[in-house]
C-alpha positions in Angstrom: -0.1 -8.0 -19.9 0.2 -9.3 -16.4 -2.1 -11.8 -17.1 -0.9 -13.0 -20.1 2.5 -13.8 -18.6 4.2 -10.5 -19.6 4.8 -8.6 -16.1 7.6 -6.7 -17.6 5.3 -5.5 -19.9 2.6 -4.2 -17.8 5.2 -2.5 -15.3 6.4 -0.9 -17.9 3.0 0.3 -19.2 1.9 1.2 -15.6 5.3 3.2 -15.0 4.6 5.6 -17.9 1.4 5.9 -17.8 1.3 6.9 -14.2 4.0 9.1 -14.0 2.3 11.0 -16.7 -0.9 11.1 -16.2 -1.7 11.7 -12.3 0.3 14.2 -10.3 -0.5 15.7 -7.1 -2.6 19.2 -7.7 -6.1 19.9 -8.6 -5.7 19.0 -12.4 -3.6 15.6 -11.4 -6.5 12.7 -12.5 -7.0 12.9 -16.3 -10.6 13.5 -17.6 -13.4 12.1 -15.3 -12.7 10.4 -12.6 -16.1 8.3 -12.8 -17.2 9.2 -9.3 -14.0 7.5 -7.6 -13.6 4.4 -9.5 -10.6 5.9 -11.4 -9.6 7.0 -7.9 -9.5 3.2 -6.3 -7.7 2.1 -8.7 -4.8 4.3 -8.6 -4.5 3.6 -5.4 -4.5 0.4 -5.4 -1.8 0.8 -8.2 0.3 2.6 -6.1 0.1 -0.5 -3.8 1.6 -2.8 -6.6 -1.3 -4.4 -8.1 -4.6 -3.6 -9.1 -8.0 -5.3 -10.3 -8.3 -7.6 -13.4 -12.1 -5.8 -13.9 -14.5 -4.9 -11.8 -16.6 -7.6 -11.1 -14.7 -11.0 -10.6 -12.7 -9.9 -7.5 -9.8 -10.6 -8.7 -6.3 -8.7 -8.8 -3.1 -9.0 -10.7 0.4 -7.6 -10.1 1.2 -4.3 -11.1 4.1 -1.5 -10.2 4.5 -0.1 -6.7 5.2 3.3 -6.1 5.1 3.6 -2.6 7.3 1.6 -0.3 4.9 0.8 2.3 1.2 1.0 3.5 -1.5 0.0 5.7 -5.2 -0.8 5.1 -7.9 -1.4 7.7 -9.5 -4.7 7.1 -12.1 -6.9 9.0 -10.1 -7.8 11.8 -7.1 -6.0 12.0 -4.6 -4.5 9.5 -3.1 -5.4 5.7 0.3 -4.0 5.3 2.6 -3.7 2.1 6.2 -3.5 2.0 8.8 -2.9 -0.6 12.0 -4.1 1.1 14.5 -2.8 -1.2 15.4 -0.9 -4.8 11.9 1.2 -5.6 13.2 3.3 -7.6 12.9 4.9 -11.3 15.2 2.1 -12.6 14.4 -1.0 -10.5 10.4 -1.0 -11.5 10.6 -4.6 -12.0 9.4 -7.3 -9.3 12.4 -9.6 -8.3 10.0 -11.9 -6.1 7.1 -11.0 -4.3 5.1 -12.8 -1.5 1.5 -12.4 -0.4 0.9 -14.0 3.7 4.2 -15.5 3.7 3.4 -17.4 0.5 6.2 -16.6 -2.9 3.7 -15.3 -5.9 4.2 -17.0 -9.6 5.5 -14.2 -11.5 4.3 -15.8 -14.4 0.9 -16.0 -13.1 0.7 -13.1 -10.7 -3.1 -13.2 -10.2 -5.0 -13.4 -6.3 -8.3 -12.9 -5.4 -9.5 -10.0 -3.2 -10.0 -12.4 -0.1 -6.5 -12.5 0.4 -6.4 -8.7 0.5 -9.6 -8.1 2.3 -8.1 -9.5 5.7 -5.4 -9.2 8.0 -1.9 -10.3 6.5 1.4 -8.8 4.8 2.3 -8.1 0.7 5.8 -8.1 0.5 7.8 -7.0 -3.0 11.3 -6.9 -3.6 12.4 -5.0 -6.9 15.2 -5.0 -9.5 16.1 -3.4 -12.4 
């Protein structure tokens, strides 16, 4: 959905679909987890976006459930933020920027080399 302009949609999607189907215990990732590739991208997911496929490299926005992170990258540290309102209710990106740079909600795609190095993903949510 989030590449077809529909964000709403696909937080949505990604809401449900998360809350019930991982948990944290030894049954919490449904059916094989494909030797970790099921793994990476619930995490990512967590982060607020998450890969289009696996081959082109590039990501699209998705639903935070976290309100912060860091990731060790070549040459220092990427960090994401959610600055306000993560909570059941307020799933929905408000604005989000990526390096200081506001993301097209309508087209919330970015390719992995703006994730793979140093630099700052910031999300603010509403309802």
């Amino acid at each position: 959905y989030g590449c077809a302009g529909a964000l709403r949609k696909s937080q949505k999607v990604l809401d449900d679909l998360v809350k019930l189907m991982f948990k944290a215990q030894p049954d919490g990732l449904p059916g094989n987890d494909d030797l970790g590739a099921m793994s990476a991208c619930i995490v990512f997911s967590m982060l607020g976006f998450y890969s289009v496929d696996p081959c082109s490299g590039n990501f699209v926005l998705g639903r935070p459930f976290i309100l912060q992170a860091t990731l060790s990258v070549v040459g220092g540290k990427f960090q994401t933020q959610v600055h306000n309102n993560n909570t059941n209710e307020s799933k929905y990106f408000e604005r989000v920027s990526l390096n200081g740079r506001e993301l097209d909600l309508q087209h919330p795609a970015f390719a992995w080399s703006k994730i793979s190095r140093p630099g700052q993903f910031d999300m603010w949510m509403t309802s």
